[in-house]
TORKOL-4160 file (C-alpha; in steps of 0.2 Angstrom, whole numbers, padded with zeros to 4 digits, m for minus):
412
<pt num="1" X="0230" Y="m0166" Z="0095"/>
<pt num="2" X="0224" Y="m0182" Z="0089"/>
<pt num="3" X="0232" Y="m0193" Z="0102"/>
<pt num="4" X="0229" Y="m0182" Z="0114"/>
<pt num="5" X="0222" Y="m0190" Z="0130"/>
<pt num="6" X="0217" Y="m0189" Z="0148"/>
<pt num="7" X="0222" Y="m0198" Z="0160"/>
<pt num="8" X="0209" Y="m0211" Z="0164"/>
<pt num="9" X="0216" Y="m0220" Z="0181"/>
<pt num="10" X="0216" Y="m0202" Z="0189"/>
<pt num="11" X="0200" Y="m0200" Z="0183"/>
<pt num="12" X="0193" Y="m0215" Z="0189"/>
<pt num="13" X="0206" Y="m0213" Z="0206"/>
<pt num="14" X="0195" Y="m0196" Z="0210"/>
<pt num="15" X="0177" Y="m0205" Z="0206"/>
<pt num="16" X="0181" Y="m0216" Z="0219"/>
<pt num="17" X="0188" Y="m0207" Z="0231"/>
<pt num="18" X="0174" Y="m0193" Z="0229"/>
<pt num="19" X="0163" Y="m0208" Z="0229"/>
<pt num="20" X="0167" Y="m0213" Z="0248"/>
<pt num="21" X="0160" Y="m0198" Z="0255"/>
<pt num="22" X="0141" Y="m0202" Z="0260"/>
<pt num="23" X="0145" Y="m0222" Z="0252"/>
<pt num="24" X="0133" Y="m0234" Z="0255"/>
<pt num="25" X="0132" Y="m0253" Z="0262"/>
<pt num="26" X="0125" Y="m0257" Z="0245"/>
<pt num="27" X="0139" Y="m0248" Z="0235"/>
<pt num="28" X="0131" Y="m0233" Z="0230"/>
<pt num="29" X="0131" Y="m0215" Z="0237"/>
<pt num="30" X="0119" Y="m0203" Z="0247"/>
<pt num="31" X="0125" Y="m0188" Z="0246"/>
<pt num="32" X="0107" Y="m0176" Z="0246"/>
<pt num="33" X="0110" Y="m0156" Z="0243"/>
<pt num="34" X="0117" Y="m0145" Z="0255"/>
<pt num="35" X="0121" Y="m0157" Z="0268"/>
<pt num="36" X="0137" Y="m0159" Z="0277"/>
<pt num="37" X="0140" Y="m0171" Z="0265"/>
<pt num="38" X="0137" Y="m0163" Z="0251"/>
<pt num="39" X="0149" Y="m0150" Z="0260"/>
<pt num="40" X="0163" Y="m0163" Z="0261"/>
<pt num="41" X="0158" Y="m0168" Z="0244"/>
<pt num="42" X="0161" Y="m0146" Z="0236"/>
<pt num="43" X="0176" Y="m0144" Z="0249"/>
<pt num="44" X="0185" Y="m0159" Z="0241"/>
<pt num="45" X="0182" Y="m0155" Z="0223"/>
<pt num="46" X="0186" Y="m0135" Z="0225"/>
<pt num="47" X="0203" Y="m0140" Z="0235"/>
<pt num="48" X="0207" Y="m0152" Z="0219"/>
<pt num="49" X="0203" Y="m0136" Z="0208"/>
<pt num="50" X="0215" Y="m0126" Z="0218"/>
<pt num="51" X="0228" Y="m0140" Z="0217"/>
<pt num="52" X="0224" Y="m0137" Z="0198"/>
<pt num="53" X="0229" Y="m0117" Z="0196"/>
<pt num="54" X="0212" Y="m0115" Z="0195"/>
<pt num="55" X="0203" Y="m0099" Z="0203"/>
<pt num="56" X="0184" Y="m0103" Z="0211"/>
<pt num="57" X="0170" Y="m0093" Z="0215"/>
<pt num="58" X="0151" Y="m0097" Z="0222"/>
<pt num="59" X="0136" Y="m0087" Z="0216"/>
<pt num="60" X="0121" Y="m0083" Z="0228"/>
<pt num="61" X="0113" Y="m0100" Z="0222"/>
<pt num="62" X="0131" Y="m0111" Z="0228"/>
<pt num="63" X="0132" Y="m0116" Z="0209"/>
<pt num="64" X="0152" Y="m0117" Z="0210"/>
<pt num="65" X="0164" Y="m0111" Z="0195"/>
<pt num="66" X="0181" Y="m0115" Z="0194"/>
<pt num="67" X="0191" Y="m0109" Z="0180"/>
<pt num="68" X="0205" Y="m0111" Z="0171"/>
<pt num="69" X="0212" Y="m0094" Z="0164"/>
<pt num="70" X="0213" Y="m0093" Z="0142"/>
<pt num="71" X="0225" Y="m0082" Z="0133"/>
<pt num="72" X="0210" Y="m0071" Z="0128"/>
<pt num="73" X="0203" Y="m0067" Z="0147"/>
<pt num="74" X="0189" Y="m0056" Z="0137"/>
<pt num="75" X="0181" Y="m0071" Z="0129"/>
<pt num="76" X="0167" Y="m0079" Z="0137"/>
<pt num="77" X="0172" Y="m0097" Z="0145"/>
<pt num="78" X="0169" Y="m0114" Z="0138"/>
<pt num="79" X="0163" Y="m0122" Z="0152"/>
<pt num="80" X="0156" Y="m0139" Z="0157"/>
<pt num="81" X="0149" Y="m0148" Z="0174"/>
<pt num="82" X="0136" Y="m0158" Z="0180"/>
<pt num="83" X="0132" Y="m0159" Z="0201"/>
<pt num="84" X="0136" Y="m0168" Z="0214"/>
<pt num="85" X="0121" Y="m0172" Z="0224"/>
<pt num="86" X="0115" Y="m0188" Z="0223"/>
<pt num="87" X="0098" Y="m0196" Z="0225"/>
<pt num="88" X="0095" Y="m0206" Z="0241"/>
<pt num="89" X="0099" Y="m0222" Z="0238"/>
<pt num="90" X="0112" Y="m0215" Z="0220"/>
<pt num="91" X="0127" Y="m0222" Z="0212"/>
<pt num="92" X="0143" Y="m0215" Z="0210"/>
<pt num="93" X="0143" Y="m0209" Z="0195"/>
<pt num="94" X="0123" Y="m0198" Z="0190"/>
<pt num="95" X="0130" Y="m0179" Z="0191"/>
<pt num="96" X="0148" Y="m0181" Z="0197"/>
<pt num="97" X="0155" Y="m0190" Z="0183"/>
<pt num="98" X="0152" Y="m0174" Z="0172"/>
<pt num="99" X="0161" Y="m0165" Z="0186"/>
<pt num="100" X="0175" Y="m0173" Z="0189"/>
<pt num="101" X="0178" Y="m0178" Z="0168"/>
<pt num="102" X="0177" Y="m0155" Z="0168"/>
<pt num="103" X="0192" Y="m0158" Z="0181"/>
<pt num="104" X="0201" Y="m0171" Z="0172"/>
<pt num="105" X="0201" Y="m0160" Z="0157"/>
<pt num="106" X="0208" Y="m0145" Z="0165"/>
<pt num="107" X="0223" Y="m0157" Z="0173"/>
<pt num="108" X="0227" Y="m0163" Z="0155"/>
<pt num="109" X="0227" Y="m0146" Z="0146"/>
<pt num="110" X="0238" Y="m0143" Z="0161"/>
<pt num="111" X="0249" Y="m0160" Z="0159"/>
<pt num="112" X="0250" Y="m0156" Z="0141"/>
<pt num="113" X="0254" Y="m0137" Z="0145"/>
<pt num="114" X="0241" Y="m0133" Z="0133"/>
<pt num="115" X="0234" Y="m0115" Z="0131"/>
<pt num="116" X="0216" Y="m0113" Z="0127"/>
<pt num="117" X="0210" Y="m0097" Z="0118"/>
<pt num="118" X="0196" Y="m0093" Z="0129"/>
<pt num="119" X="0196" Y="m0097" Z="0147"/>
<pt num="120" X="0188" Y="m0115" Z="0150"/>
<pt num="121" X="0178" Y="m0118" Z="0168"/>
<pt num="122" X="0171" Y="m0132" Z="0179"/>
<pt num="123" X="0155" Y="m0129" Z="0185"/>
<pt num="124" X="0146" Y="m0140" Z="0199"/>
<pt num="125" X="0126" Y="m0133" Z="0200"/>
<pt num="126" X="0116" Y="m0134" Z="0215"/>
<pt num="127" X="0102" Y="m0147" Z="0219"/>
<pt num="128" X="0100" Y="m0156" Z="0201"/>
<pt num="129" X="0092" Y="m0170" Z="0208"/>
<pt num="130" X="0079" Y="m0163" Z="0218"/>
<pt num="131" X="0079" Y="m0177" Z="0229"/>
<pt num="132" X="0079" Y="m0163" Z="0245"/>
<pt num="133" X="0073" Y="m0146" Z="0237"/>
<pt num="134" X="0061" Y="m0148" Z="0224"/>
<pt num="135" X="0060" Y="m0144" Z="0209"/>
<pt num="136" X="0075" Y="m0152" Z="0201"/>
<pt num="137" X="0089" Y="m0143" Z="0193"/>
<pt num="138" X="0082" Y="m0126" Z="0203"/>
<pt num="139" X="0099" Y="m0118" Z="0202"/>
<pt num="140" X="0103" Y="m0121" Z="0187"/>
<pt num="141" X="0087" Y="m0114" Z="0183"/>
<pt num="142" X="0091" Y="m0098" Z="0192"/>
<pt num="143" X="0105" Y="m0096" Z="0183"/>
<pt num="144" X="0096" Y="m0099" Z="0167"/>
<pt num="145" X="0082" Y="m0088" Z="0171"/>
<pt num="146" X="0068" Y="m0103" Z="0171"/>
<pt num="147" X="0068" Y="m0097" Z="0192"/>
<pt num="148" X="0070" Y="m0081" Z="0201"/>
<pt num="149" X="0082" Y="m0079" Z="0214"/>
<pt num="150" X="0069" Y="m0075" Z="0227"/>
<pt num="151" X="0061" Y="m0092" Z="0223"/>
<pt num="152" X="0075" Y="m0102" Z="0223"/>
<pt num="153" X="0080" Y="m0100" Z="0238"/>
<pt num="154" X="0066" Y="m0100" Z="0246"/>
<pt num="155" X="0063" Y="m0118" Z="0241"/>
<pt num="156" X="0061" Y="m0130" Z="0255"/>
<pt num="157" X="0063" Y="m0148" Z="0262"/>
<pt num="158" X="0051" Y="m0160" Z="0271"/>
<pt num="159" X="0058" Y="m0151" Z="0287"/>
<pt num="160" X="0054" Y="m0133" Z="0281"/>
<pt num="161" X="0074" Y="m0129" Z="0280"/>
<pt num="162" X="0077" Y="m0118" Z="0265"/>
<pt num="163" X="0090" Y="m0117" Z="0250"/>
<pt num="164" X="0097" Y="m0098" Z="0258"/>
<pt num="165" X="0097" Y="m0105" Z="0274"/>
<pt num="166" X="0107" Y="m0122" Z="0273"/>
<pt num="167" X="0119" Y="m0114" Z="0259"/>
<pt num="168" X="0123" Y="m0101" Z="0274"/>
<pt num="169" X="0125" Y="m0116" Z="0285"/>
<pt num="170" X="0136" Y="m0125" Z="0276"/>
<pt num="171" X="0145" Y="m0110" Z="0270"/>
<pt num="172" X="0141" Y="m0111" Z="0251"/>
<pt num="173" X="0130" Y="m0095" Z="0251"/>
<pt num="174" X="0141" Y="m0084" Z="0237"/>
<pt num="175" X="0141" Y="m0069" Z="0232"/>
<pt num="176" X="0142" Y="m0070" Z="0213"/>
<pt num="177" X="0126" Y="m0064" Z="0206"/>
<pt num="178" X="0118" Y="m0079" Z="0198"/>
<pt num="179" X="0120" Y="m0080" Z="0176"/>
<pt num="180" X="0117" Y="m0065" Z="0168"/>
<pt num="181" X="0137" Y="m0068" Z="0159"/>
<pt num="182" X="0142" Y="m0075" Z="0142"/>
<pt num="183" X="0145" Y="m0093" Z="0138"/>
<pt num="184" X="0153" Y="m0098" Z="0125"/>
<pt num="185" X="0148" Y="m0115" Z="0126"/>
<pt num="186" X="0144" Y="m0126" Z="0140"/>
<pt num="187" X="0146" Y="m0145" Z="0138"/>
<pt num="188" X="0142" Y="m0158" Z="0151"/>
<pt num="189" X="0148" Y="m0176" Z="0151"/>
<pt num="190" X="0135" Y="m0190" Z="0160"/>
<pt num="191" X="0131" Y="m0208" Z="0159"/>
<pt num="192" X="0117" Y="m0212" Z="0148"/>
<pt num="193" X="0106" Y="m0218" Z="0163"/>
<pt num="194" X="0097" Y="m0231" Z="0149"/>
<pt num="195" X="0100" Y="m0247" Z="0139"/>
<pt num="196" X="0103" Y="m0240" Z="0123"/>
<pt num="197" X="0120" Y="m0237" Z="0120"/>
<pt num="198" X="0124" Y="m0254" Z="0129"/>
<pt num="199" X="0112" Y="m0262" Z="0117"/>
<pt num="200" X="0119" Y="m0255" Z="0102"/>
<pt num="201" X="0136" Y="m0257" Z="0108"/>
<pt num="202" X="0143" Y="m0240" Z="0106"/>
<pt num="203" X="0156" Y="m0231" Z="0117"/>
<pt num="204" X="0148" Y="m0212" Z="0115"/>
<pt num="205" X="0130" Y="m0205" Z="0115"/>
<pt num="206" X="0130" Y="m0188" Z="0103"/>
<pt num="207" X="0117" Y="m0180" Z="0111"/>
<pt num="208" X="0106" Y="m0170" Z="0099"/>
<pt num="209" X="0092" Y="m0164" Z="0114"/>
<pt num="210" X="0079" Y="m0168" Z="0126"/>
<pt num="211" X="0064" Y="m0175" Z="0128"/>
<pt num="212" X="0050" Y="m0164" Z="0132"/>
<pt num="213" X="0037" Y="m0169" Z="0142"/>
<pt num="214" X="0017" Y="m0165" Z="0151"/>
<pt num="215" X="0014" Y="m0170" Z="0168"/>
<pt num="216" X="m0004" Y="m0174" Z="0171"/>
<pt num="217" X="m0016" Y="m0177" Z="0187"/>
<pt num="218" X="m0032" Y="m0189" Z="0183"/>
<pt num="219" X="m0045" Y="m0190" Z="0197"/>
<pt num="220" X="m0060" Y="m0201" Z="0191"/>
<pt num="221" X="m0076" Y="m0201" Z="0205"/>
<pt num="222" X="m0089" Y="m0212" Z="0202"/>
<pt num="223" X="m0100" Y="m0224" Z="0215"/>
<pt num="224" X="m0093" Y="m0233" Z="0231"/>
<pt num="225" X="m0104" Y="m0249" Z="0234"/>
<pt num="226" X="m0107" Y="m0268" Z="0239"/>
<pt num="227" X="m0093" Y="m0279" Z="0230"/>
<pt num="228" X="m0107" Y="m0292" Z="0230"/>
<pt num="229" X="m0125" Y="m0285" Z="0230"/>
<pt num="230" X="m0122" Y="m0272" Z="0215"/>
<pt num="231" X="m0123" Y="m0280" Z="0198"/>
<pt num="232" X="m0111" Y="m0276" Z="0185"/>
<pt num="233" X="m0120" Y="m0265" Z="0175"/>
<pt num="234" X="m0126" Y="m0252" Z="0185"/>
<pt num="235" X="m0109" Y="m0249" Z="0195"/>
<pt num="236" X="m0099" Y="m0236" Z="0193"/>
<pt num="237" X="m0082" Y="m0240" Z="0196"/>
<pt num="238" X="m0068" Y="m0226" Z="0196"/>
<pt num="239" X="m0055" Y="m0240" Z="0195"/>
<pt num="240" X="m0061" Y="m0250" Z="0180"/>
<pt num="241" X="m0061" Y="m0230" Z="0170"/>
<pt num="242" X="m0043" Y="m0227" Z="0177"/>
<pt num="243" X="m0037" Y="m0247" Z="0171"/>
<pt num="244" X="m0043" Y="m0242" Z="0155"/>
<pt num="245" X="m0033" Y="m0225" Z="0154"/>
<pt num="246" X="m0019" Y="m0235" Z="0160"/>
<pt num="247" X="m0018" Y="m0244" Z="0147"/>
<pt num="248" X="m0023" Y="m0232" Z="0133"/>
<pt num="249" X="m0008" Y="m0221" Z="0140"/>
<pt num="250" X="0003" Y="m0237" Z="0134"/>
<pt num="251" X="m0004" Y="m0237" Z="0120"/>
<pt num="252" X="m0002" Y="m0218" Z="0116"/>
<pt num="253" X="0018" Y="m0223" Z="0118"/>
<pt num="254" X="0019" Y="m0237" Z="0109"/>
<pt num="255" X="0010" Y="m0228" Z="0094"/>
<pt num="256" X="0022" Y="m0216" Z="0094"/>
<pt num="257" X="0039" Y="m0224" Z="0093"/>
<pt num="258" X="0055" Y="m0224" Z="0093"/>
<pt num="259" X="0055" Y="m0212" Z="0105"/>
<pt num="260" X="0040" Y="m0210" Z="0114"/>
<pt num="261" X="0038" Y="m0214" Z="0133"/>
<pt num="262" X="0022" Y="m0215" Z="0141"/>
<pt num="263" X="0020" Y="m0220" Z="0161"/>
<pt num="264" X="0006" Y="m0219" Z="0174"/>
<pt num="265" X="0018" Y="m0223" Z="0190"/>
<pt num="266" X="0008" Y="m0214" Z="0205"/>
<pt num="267" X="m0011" Y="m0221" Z="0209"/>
<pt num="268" X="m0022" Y="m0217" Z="0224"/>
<pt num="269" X="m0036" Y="m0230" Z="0224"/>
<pt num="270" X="m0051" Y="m0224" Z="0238"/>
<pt num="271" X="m0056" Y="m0234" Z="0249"/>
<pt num="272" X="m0045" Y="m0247" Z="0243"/>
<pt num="273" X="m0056" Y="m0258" Z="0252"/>
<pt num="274" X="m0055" Y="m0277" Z="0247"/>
<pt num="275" X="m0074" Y="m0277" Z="0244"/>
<pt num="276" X="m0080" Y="m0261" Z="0240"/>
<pt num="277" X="m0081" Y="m0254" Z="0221"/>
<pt num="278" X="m0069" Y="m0242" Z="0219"/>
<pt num="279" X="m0077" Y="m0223" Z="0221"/>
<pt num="280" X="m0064" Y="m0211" Z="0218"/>
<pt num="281" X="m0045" Y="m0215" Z="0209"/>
<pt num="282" X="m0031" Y="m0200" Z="0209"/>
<pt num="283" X="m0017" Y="m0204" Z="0197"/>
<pt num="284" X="m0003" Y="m0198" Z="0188"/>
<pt num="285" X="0003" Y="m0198" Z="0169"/>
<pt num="286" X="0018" Y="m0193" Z="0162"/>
<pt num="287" X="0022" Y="m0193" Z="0145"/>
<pt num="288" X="0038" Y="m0188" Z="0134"/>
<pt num="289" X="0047" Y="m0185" Z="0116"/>
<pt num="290" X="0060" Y="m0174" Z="0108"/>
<pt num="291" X="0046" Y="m0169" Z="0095"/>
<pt num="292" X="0033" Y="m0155" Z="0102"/>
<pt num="293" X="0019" Y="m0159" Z="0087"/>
<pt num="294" X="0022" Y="m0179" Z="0092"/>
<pt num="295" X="0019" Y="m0173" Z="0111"/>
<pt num="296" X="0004" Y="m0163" Z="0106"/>
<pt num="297" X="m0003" Y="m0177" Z="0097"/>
<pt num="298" X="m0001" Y="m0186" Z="0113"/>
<pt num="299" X="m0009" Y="m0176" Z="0122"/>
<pt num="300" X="m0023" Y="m0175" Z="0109"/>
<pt num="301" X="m0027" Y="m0193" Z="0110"/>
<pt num="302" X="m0026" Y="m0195" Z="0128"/>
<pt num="303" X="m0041" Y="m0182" Z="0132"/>
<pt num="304" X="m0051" Y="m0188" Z="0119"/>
<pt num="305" X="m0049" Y="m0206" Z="0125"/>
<pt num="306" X="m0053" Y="m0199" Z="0142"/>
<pt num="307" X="m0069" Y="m0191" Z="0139"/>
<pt num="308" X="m0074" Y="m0206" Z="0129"/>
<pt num="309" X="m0072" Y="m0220" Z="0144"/>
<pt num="310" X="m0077" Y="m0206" Z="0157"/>
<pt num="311" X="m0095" Y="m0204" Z="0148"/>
<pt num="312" X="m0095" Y="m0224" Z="0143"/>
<pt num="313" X="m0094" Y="m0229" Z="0161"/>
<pt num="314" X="m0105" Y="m0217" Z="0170"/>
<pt num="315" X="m0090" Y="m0206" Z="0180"/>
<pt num="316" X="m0085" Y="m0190" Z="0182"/>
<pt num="317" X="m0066" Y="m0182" Z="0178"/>
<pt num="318" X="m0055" Y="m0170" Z="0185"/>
<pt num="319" X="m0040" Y="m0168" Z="0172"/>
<pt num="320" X="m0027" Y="m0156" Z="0173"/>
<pt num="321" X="m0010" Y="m0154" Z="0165"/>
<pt num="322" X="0001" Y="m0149" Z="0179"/>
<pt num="323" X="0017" Y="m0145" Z="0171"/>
<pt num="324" X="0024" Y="m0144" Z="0151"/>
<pt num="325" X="0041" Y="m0145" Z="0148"/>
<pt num="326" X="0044" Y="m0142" Z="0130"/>
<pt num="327" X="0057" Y="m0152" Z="0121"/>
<pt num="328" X="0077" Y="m0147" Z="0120"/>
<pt num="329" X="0088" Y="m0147" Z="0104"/>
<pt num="330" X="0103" Y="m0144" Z="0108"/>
<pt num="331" X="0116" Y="m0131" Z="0098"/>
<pt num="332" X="0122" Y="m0140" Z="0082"/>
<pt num="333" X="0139" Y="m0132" Z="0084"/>
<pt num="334" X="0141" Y="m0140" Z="0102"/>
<pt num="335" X="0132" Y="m0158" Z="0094"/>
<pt num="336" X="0146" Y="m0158" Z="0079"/>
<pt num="337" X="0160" Y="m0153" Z="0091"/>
<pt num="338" X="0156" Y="m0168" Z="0102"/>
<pt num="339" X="0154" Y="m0179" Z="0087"/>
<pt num="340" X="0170" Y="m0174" Z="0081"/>
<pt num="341" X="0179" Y="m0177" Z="0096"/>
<pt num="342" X="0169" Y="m0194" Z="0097"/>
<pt num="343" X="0177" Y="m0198" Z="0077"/>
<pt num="344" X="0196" Y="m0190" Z="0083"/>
<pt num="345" X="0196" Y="m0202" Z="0096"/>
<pt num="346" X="0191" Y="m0217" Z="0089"/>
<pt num="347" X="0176" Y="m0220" Z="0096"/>
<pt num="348" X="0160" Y="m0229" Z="0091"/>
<pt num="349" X="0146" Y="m0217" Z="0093"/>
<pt num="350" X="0128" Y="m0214" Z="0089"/>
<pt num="351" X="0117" Y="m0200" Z="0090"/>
<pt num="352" X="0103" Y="m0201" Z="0106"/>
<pt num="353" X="0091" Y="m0191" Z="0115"/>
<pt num="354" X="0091" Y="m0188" Z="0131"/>
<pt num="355" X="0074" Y="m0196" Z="0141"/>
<pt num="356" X="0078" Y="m0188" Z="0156"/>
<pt num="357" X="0083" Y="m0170" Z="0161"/>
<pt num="358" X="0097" Y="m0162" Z="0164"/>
<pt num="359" X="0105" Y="m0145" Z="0171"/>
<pt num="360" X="0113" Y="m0144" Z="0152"/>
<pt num="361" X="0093" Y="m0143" Z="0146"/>
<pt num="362" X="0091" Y="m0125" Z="0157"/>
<pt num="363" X="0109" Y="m0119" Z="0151"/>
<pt num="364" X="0105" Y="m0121" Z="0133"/>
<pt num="365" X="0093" Y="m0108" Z="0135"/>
<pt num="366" X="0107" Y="m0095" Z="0137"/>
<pt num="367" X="0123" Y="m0103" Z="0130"/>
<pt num="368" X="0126" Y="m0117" Z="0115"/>
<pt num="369" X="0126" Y="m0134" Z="0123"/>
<pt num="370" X="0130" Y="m0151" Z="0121"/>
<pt num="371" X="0129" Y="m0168" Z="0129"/>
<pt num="372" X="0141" Y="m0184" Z="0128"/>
<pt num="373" X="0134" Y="m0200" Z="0137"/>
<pt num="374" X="0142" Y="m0215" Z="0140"/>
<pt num="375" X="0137" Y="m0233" Z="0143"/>
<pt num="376" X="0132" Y="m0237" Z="0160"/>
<pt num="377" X="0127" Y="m0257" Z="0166"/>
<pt num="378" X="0110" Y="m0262" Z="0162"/>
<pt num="379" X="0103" Y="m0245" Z="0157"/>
<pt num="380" X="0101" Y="m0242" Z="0179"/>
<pt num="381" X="0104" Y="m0226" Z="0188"/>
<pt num="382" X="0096" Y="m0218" Z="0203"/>
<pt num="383" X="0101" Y="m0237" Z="0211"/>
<pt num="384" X="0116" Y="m0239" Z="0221"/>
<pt num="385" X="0120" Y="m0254" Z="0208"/>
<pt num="386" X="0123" Y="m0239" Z="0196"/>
<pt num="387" X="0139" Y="m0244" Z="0186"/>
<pt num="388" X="0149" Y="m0242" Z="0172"/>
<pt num="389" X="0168" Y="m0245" Z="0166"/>
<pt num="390" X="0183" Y="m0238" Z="0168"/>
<pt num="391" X="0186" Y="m0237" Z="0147"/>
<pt num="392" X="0170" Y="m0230" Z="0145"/>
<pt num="393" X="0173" Y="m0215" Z="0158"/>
<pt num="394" X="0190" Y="m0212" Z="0150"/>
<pt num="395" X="0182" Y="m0213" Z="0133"/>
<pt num="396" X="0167" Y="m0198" Z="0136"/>
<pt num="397" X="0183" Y="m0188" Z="0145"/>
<pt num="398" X="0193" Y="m0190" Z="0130"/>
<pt num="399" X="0178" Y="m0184" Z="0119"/>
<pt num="400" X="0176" Y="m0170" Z="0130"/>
<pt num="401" X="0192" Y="m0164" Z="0130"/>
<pt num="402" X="0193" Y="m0163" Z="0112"/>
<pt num="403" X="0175" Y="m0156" Z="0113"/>
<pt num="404" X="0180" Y="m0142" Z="0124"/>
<pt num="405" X="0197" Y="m0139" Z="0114"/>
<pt num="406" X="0190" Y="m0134" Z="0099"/>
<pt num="407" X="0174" Y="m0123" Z="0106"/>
<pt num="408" X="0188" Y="m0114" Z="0115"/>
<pt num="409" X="0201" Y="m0112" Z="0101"/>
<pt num="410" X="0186" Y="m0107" Z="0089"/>
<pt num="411" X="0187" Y="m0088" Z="0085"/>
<pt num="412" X="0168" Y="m0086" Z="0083"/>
């Protein structure tokens, strides 16, 4: 099995071709959830499963499942996936690279007329993006349990059109009930969406898990007055506390390296007039690492640094943690599998973890799981100049296939 291969043109071939529906001036892809097309984009790939010998169902959230049948039918699948959404202004390959890499492996095992021990399946999950219907990665959060179905479905878009009701329209409303069925192990291919494995000049990201993070609202009020009349030291200005938090909140992630992030990308400045102190700042902090003690101390220092400035400058704090998301390790079975495949193949590889989420982060709560990145230009994604090369999709597919060969040939 060694030199066993995919076929990397026919995997680039169906990129590009699945890649034209909802294309973009720029070169990229806007292909949002649950629209026609989105529609276009499911109808294409389950009528190149079927071309495949493979059977396909939909549950009640759309997540599709198309599989390819084992000699053991009472094992639990080996399955892998990603989505095929896009953001609004996406690249070709976020999501449906680890879709279509799933496909390319079932046409190989078929090119090759290999027989799997358990049955191996494709699966596509509804909304990962959350660019439409938030929150992100809601279906495959329903499938995991994270969600009920009720509130899945009932998520809506700017225009108040639901999940239920555009999955009806666009007839991806299954009947499948959503997870509650063994995995045996789901694996799920994707571009690394950063600049490290570039940097380090390696083909395959191992990934070991995902980053855990604490979303925070800020709001400081203090005294709107005179730019000119007020002297410096009795002002009260929100925005001279919230610079200072800024930059306290870089250096929190800087302390705490190498894989820390630490971001205050939303602010809200009222009223963000040229010549009045600011009274009131809203803001937003986001912070992130694969260690939950690291993150905790994180958090730690950030309060404390906020009550200190909040008292030093006179102003008052609202602060509030507005979502936790602790961090992922994925199963060390699935992790060694993919690093083997990365060794069988030739491949130079690292171990990385993933700083952004992924539907594989909800489906390891209920299966064993792995992740394989590969290289993409720059670090970019979420960017219609999202790239990355044909070798480099080839060489993840490859890792996968060998990946998914030996989770579904293993007796236990």
């Amino acid at each position: 099995m060694q030199n066993l291969q995919v076929d990397g043109d026919r995997l680039w071939q169906s990129l590009m071709e699945m890649a034209k529906i909802g294309a973009t001036e720029k070169g990229g892809v806007c292909r949002l959830a649950l629209t026609d097309l989105d529609k276009a984009g499911r109808d294409l790939f389950v009528s190149w499963c079927k071309e495949a010998g493979c059977s396909v169902s939909v549950d009640k959230m759309g997540n599709i499942f198309a599989r390819r049948p084992g000699r053991n039918e009472d094992m639990p699948p080996v399955m892998t996936g990603s989505h095929l959404d896009t953001q609004p202004t996406g690249g070709k390959f976020d999501g449906v690279y680890g879709v279509l890499a799933g496909l390319e492996v079932i046409r190989s095992l078929n090119d090759h007329r290999i027989e799997t021990e358990a049955p191996v399946e494709v699966a596509v999950w509804t909304n990962e993006e959350g660019s439409r219907f938030a929150p992100a990665m809601v279906a495959s959060g329903v499938f995991a349990g994270a969600f009920d179905l009720e509130y899945g479905l009932s998520r809506a878009d700017l225009d108040g059109k639901t999940m239920g009701e555009e999955l009806a329209r666009i007839g991806y409303a299954g009947d499948r009930e959503v997870g509650g069925r063994p995995i045996k192990a789901f694996f799920e291919a994707h571009i690394e969406q950063g600049p490290i494995l570039e940097a380090e000049e390696k083909t395959i990201g191992v990934v070991t898990g995902a980053q855990g993070q604490r979303w925070y609202e800020i709001t400081l009020t203090g005294q709107e007055a005179h730019a000119g009349p007020t002297p410096m030291k009795v002002r009260k200005d929100a925005l001279v506390g919230a610079a200072r938090i800024v930059g306290e909140v870089n250096r929190i992630g800087l302390a705490h390296q190498p894989y820390a992030c630490a971001t205050v990308g939303l602010m809200q400045v009222s009223p963000n007039s040229r010549n009045t102190i600011p009274g009131k700042v809203f803001f937003a902090v986001d912070f992130r690492h694969p260690d939950a003690d690291t993150l905790a101390q994180m958090d730690s220092e950030l309060r404390a640094f906020c009550d200190k400035v909040t008292a030093e400058i006179g102003v008052e704090m609202a602060f509030e943690q507005i979502w936790y998301s602790p961090p992922v390790a994925f199963d060390p079975d699935c992790v060694n599998a993919v690093r083997k495949g990365a060794k069988l193949a030739g491949f130079g590889h690292m171990d990385i973890v993933s700083g952004a989420g992924h539907d594989a982060c909800y489906i390891n709560r209920v299966a064993p799981t792995g992740m394989i990145f590969v290289p993409c230009e720059n670090g970019i994604s979420h960017n219609e100049v999202e790239n990355a090369t044909s070798a480099d999709i080839a060489a993840g597919c490859n890792v996968l296939l060998h990946a998914v060969l030996e989770r579904a040939n293993a007796l236990s």
